[in-house]
C-alpha positions as CSV (number, residue, x, y, z in Angstrom):
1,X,114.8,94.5,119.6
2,X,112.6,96.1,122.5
3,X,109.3,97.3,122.5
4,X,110.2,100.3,120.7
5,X,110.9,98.6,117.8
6,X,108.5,100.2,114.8
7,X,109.3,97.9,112.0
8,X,106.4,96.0,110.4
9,X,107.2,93.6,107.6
10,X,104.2,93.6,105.2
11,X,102.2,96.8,103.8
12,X,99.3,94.0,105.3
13,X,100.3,94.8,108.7
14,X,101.0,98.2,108.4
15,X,97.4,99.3,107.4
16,X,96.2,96.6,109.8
17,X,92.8,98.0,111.5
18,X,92.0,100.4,108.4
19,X,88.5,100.6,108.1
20,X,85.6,102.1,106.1
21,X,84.3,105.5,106.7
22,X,87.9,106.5,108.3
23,X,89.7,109.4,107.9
24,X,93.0,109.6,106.5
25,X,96.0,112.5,106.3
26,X,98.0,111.5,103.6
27,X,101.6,113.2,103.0
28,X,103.5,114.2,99.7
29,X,102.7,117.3,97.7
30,X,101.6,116.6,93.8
31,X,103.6,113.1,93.2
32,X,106.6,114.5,96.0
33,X,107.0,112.4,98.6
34,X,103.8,110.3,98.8
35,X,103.4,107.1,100.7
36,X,102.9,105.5,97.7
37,X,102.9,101.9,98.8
38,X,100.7,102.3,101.4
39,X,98.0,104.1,98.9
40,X,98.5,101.0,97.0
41,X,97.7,98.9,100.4
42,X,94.5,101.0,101.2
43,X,93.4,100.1,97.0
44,X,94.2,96.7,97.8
45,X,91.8,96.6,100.7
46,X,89.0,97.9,98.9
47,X,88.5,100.1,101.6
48,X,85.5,102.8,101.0
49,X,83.9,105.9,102.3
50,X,87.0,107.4,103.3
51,X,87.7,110.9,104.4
52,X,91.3,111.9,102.9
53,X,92.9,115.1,103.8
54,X,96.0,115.9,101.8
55,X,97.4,118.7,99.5
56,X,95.8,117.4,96.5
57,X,95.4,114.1,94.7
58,X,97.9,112.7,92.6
59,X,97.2,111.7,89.0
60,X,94.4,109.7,87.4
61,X,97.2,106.6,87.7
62,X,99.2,107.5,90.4
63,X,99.0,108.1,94.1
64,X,96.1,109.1,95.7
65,X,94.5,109.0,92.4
66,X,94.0,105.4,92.1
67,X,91.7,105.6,95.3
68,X,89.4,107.5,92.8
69,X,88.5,104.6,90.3
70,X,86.7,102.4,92.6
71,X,85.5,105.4,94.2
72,X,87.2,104.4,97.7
73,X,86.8,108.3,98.6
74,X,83.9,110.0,100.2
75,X,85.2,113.2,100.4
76,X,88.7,115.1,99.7
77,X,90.1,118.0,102.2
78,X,92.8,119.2,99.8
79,X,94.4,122.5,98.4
80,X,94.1,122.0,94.7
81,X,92.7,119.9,91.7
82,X,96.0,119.8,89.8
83,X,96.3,117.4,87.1
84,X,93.7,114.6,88.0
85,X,91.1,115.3,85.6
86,X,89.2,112.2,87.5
87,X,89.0,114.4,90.7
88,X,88.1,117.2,88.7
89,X,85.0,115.3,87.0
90,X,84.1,113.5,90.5
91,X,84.4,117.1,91.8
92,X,82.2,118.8,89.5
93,X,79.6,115.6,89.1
94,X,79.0,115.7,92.6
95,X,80.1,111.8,93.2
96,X,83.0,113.2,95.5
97,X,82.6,115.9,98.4
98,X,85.5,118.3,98.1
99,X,87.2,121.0,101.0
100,X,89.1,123.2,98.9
101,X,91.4,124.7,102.0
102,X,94.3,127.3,101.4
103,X,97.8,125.4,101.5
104,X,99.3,127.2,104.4
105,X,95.9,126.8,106.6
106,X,95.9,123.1,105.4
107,X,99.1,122.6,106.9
108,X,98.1,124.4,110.1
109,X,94.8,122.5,110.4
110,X,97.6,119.5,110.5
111,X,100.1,121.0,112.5
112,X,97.6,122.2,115.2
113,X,95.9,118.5,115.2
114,X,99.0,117.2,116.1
115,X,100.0,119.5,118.3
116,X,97.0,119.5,120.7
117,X,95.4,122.8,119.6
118,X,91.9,122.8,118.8
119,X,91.4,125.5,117.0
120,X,93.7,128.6,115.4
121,X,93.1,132.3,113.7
122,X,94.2,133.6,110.6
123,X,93.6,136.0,107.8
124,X,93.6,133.6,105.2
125,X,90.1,133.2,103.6
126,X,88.7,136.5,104.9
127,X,85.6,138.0,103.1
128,X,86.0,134.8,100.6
129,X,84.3,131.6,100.3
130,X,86.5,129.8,102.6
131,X,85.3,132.2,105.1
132,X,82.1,131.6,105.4
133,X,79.9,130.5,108.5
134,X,83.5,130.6,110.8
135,X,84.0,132.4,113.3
136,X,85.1,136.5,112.9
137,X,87.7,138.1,115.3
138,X,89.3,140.7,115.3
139,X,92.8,141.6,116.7
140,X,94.6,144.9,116.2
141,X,92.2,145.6,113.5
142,X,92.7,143.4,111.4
143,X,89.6,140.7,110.7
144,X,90.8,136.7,111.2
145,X,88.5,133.9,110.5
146,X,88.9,130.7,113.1
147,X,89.9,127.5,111.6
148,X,89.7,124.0,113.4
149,X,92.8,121.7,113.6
150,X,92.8,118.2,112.3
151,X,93.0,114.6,112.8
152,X,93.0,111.5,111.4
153,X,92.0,107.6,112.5
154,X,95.4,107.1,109.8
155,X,98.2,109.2,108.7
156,X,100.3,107.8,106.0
157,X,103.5,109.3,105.5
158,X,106.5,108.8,103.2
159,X,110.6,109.3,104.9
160,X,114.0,108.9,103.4
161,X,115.8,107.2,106.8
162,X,115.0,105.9,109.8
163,X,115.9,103.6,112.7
164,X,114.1,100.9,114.3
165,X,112.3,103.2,116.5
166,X,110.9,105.3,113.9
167,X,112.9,108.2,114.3
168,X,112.6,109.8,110.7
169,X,114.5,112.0,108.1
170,X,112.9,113.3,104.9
171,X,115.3,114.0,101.9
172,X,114.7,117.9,100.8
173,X,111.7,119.2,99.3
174,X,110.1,115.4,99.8
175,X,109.6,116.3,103.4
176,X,106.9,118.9,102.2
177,X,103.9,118.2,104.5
178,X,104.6,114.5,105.8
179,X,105.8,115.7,109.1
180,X,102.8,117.2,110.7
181,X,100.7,114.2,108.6
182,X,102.7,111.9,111.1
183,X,102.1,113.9,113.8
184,X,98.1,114.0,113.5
185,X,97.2,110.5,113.0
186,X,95.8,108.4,115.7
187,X,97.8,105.6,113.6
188,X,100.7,107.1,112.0
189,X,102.3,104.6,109.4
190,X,105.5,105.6,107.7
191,X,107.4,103.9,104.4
192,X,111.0,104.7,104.1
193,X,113.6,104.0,101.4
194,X,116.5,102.7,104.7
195,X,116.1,101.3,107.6
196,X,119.4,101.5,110.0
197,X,120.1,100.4,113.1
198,X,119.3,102.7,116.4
199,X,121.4,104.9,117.0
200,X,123.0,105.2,113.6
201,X,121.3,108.2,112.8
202,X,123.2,111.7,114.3
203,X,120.4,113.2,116.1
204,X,121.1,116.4,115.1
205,X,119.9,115.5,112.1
206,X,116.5,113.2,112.9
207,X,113.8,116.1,111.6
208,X,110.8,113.8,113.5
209,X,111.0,111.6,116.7
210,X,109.8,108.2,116.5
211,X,107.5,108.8,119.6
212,X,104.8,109.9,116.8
213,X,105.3,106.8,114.7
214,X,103.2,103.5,115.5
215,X,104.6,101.6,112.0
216,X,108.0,101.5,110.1
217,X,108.1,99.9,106.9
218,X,110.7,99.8,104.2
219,X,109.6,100.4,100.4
220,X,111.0,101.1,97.1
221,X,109.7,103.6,95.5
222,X,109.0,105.0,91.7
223,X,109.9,108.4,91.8
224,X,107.3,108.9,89.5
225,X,106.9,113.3,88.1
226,X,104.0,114.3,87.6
227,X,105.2,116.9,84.4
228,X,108.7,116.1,82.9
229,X,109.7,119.0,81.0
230,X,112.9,119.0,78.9
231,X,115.0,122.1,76.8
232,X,114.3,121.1,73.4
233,X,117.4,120.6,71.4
């Protein structure tokens, strides 16, 4: 294959240059579409002191979770606790720094990173908390409070499909916020359950270019839920 080619062959080589202190923008919303593997890579490494901006953070024993026993995280930009009673206890101990950001800004912060803008307005936040210290303007009469986009040194992402050249497709809800994760990482890594040949893939149907992919690896995957709930009989 060319240049173009994306396709790592260990989860070694696809974290390859992750460091301490770094931030990362993870993908998945609750235990939906996380790069698991690669959360199991950066445990692996050992590596600590890392910035992680996602929507939340998995379980106590799954996803990004696991980065919370060894304490591999300095500080979480996320949009909820959920059910990780760790991050909860880290949260409220004071071990781990937490960003508590609205979901839709979150995504914004992400999509704006990626996207080249610096900085964006909304209402969100308002006369609350999240407000405060940002910027105030005002358009049409209506008060908006500026938010800053974001980046990361890593983005780890989780697809359905792809070619070679990293041009993805996410499978239904499991696209969620891995997009603009891939989109606003300075390294954007990317675990997939296929791999097919270029030009297999209609491009009517490729939701993400592979032009913001660095590294394509293949995976299998748990499909772990975070609450199973059943009709009793």
């Amino acid at each position: 294959m060319s240049g173009f080619d994306k396709v790592v062959s260990s989860y070694e080589e696809a974290m390859e240059g992750l460091e301490d202190n770094m931030t990362v923008l993870a993908g998945g919303f609750g235990l939906c579409g996380i790069p698991e593997n690669l959360i199991v890579e950066i445990r692996r490494k050992g590596t600590k002191g890392l910035t992680i901006v996602s929507n939340n953070c998995g379980t106590e024993a799954f996803g990004l979770g696991m980065l919370l026993i060894d304490k591999q995280i300095k500080k979480m930009v996320a949009s909820y606790v959920g059910e990780n009673s760790m991050f909860e206890a880290q949260m409220m101990s004071g071990e781990l720094e937490v960003e508590l950001t609205p979901q839709g800004t979150l995504a914004e912060k992400m999509r704006a990173g990626g996207a080249g803008i610096p900085a964006f307005y909304t209402a969100t936040g308002y006369g609350t908390l999240v407000g405060e210290g940002k910027e105030v303007r005002e358009f049409d009469g209506r008060p908006y409070i500026m938010e800053e986009a974001i980046q990361g040194d890593f983005s780890i992402a989780k697809a359905w499909k792809a070619d070679r050249y990293g041009n993805l497709m996410f499978r239904k809800t499991a696209r969620n916020f891995n997009p603009m994760v891939v989109t606003a990482g300075k390294i954007a890594v990317v675990e997939v359950e296929e791999i097919v040949e270029v030009g297999e893939l209609d491009p009517d149907e490729i939701h993400l270019p592979g032009i913001y992919v660095n590294r394509l690896i293949k995976g299998t995957f748990e499909k772990t839920i975070e609450q199973r709930t059943v009709r009793s009989a």
